[in-house]
N, C-alpha and C positions, 0 to 999 in steps of 0.2 A: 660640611659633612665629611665623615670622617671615611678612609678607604672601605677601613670596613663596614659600614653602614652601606657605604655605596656598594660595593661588592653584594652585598645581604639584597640590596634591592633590586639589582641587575638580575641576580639570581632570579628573586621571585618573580620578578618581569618576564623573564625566559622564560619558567615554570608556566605562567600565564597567557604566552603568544604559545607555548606546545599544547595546552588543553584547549585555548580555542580554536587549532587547527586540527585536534583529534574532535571537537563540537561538531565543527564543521564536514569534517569527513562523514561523522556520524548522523548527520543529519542530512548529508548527499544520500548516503547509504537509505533511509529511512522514507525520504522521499520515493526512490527508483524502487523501492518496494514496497510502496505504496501505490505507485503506478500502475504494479505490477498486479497486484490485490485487484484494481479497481477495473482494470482490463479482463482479467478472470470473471468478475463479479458478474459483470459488463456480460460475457460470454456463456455464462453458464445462467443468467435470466434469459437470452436472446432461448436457451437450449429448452428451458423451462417452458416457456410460451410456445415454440414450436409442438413441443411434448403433449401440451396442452390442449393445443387447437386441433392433434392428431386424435387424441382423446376423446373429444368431443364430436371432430364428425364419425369416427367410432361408432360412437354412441347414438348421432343422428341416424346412420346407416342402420343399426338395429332396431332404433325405433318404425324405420320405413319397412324392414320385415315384418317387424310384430303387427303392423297396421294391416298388412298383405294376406 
């Protein structure tokens, strides 16, 4: 193999270990913000359900008026 050829492939090699360290970064990144999504999600169903169950007895309470 000739210098140049090897130089030519060194390169692209190089080129090749920096994209799959900016992959990886970028898929670090995608995760811990996916975590973050899923913690949210997590939080604002727990909020929904409370919301809910207040709703409801609410609604049980005005039922025991109307019956009165």
């Amino acid at each position: 193999m000739e210098d140049v050829d090897l130089q030519a492939l060194t390169t692209k090699l190089d080129l090749l270990i920096q994209r799959v360290e900016q992959l990886k970064a970028q898929n670090r990144q995608l995760l811990t913000s996916e975590k973050a999504w899923r913690e949210e999600r997590a939080h604002l169903i727990e909020k929904n359900e409370m919301a809910r169950h207040k709703v409801e007895s609410m609604i049980s309470r005005l039922k025991a008026l109307e019956q009165d």
